[in-house]
N, C-alpha and C positions, 0 to 999 in steps of 0.2 A: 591473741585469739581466745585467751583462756575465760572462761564463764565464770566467776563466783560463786562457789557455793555459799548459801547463808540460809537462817530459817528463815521462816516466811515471814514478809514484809505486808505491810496494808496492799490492797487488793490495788492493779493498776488497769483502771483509770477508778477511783475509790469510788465505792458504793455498789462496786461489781462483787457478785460471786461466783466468779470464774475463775478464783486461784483455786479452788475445789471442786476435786473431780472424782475419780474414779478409785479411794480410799472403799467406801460402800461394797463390800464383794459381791460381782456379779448373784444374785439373788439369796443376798444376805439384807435382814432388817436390825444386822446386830452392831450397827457404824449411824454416826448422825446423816442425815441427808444433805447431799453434798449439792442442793440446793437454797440451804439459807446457810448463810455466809458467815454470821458468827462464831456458833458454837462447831464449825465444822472445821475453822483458821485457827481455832485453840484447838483441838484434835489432831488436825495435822500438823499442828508445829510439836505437839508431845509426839506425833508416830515419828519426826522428824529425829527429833531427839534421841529416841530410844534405838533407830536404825542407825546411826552413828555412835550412838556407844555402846551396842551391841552386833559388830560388824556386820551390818548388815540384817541383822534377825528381827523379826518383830512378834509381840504375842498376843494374845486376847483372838480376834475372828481372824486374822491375818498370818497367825502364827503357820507357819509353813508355805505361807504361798509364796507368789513369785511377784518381789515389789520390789524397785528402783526407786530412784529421788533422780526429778529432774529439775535444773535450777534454768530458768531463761533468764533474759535481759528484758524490762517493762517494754510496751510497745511506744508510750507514750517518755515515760521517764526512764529508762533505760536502769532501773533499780534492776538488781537480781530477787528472782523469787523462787524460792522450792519448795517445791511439791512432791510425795508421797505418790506414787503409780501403780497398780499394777500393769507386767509387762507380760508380752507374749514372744516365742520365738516360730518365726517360720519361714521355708524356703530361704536358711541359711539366716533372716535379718533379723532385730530386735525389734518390736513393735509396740506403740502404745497408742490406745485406744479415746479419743477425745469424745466420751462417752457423757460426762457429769450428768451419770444417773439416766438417762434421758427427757436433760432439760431441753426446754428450746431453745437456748441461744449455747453456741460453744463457750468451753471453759478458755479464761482468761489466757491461760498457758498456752494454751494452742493460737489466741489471734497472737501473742508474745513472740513464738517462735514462727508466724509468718511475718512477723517485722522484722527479728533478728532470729535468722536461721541457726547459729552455732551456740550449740546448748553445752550445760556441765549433767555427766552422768555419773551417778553413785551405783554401783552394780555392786554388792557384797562389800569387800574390804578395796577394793577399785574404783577408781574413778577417773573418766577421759572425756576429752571435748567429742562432741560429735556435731554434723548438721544433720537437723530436722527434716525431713521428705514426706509431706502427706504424698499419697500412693491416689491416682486418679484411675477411674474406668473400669474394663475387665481387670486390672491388676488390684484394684480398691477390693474389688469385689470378692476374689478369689482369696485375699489375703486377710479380709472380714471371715470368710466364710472358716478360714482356720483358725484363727479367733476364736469364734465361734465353738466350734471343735472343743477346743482348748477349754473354754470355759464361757460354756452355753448363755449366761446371766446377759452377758454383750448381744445374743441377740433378741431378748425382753426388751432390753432397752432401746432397740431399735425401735421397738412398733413402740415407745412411748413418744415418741419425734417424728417430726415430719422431717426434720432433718437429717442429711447423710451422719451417720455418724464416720466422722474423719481417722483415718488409718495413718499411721503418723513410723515412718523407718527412721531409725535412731542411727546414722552413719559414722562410725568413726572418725572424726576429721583427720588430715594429714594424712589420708592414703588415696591412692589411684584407684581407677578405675578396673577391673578386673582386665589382664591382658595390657596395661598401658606401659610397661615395661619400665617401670621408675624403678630409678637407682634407689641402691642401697644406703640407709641412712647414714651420713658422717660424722665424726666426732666433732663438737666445735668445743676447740683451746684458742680461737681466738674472734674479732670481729669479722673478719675476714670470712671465716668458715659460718659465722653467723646471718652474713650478710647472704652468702647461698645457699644457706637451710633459708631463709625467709623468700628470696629468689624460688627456691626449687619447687617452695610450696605457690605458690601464685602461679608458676606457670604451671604446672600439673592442676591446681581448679579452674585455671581459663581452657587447657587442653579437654579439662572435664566438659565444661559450657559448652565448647564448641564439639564437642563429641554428639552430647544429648540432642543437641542443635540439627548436627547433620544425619543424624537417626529420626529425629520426631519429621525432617520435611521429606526424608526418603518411604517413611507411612503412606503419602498417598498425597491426592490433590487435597483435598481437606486444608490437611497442616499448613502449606503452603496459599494457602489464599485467605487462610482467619476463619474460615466455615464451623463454628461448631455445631457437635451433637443438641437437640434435646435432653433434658435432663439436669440433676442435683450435682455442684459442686461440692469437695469437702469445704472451700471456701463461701459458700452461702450462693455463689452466682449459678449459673445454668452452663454444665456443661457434661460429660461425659460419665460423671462419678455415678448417677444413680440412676439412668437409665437411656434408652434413646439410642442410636448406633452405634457400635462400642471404637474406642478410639485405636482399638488394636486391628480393626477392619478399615482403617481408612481415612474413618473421621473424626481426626483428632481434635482438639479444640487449638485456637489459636498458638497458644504457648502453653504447654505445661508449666505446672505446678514444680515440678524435679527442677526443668530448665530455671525458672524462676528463682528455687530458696538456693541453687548453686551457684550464680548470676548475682545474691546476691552476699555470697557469705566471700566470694572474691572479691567484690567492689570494699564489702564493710573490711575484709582482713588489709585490701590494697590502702584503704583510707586511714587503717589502724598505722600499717608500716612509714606510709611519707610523712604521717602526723609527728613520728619519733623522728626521722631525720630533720624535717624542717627545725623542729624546735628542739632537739638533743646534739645529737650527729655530727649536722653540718655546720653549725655557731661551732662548737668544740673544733672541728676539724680547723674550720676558717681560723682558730686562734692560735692552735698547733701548727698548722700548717699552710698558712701567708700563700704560700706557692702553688694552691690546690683554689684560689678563692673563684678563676675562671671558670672552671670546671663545675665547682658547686654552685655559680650561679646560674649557669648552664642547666644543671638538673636542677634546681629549684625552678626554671623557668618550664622545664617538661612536665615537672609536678603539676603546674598548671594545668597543661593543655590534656594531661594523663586523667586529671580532678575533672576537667571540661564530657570528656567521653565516658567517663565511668558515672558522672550525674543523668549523663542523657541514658543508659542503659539501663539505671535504675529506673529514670522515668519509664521507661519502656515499656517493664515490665511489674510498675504500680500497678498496673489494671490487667490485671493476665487475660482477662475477655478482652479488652478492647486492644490489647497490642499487635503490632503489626508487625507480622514474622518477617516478611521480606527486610521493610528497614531494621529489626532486632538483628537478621543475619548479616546485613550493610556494617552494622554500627560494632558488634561483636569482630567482623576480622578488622575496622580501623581499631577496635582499641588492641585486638593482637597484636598488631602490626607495629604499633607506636610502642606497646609494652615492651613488646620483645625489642626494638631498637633502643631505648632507652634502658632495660636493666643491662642490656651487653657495655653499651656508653659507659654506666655506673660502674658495671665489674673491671671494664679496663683500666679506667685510670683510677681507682679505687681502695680495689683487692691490694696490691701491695703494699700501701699505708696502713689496712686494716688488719694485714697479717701481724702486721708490729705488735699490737693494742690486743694484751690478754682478753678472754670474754669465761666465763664474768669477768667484772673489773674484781682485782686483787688477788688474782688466781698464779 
């Protein structure tokens, strides 16, 4: 699930300048304009530079503020790219603002992290995976407005756009939900214990999915019939972000955005995990152990039908306006359902082969 940090790569889909954004400090003219692409990609690969070997710090118009590096996966080619941010903190979450300057189309990074939600964060001498959450509606708004607050420049650049400018929560991956009661982390000395860290995390972001799920349809009629608000998305379509009923009164739009990048940072982590068993794992296993080859074709055949409902979820929710909440909620507990019976399958006749086999290998 881990994102790549690297400096920044040619701009993706090339001829974009959307890998530069929000370097420029809120109403500073002392940074190049983070809308022409050149001289802004050599800029930020030097502020790239110097925040990495000077942990974290940076100097010239930047010196002292509050700046991350965030690295996504291209939307098109799946390259890693990073970028230079400033960030904000409020009502507890990390936040970054898809501002570039206020151009009219969003930066590059931001349509990046609606294709691939699990981002790399460099925070000071730290760095953790997190997923990406643009924040929609009254919650967008409130959490601009401290922004705002924070450092006023963000809202200049609002009224330079017509577009929402998108509020973007940097989530730690690999934790619950507030309240979901997940166990405590365990040690892995072997496959075994590897195979249920990877296990515990998948069904804790489907528990997540399904959580946001039955909260957005318990909102109101709205949610449940696809009705949306009037109004700006932070993704460019029409719906609750920028104005029109708010979605915390009832009228939600079809699927949120939340439901959406966690929906899909579990399909892309589940697609990450059966990819290494199919082609690592289970050949290994079948060669070691002859005696196990029913069983692994057994789960290589669930992989299938697992692959089956986890493409039609993403289709689902490709078009966050036009998806249909009733069958996303239908199609979310069959792939529960199949999930959950299939890693129990895997962990029983499994786990005890896997305890054998150190992890890492040579440990």
């Amino acid at each position: 699930m881990s994102v790549s940090a690297s400096p920044i790569s040619p701009s993706d889909p090339p001829g974009s300048s959307g890998s530069s954004d929000s370097l420029t400090p809120p109403g500073s003219s002392d940074a190049p304009d983070p809308r022409s692409s050149g001289s802004f990609d050599s800029f930020n690969q030097a502020v790239v530079a110097e925040f990495r070997s000077n942990g974290g710090r940076v100097g010239g118009p930047f010196e002292g503020g509050d700046l991350l590096l965030l690295t996504t996966s291209g939307a098109v080619t799946g390259r890693p790219h990073t970028v230079p941010l400033g960030y904000v903190r409020a009502e507890g979450l990390l936040l970054v603002i898809a501002s570039a300057a206020g151009a009219p189309e969003h930066p590059q990074w931001y349509r990046n992290l609606l294709a691939n939600p699990v981002v790399g964060v460099e925070l000071g001498t730290g760095t953790f995976d997190a997923v990406a959450v643009p924040s929609e509606g009254p919650r967008r708004d409130r959490l601009f407005a401290a922004a705002v607050r924070a450092a006023p420049g963000y809202g200049d650049y609002q009224t330079l756009t017509d577009r929402v400018l998108p509020v973007v929560a940097l989530e730690q991956s690999g934790t619950e939900p507030a309240g979901a009661g997940s166990p405590e982390p365990r040690e892995v000395a072997n496959l075994a214990d590897k195979l249920l860290e990877v296990h515990t995390w998948l069904r804790s972001q489907l528990r997540h999915v399904r959580a946001e799920t039955e909260a957005h349809f318990a909102r109101g009629p709205a949610a449940a019939t696809g009705r949306a608000p009037e109004g700006r998305s932070a993704t460019g379509g029409r719906s609750a972000a920028g104005g029109g009923p708010a979605a915390d009164s009832g009228n939600a739009p079809a699927l949120g955005l939340q439901i959406r990048q966690h929906c899909l940072t579990f399909c892309q982590g589940l697609t990450v995990h059966h990819t290494g068993e199919d082609h690592g794992v289970f050949p290994a296993l079948a060669r070691s152990h002859p005696h196990l080859r029913e069983v692994l074709d057994r789960l290589a055949e669930e992989h299938r039908v697992v692959t089956r409902l986890k493409d039609e979820l993403v289709a689902l929710v490709s078009d966050i306006g036009a998806a249909e909440p009733e069958r996303f909620r239908a199609e979310l507990a069959r792939m529960s359902a199949e999930l959950e019976a299939h890693l129990a399958y895997e962990e029983r006749e499994l786990l005890p082969v896997l305890a054998l086999i150190p992890f890492p290998p040579g440990r």
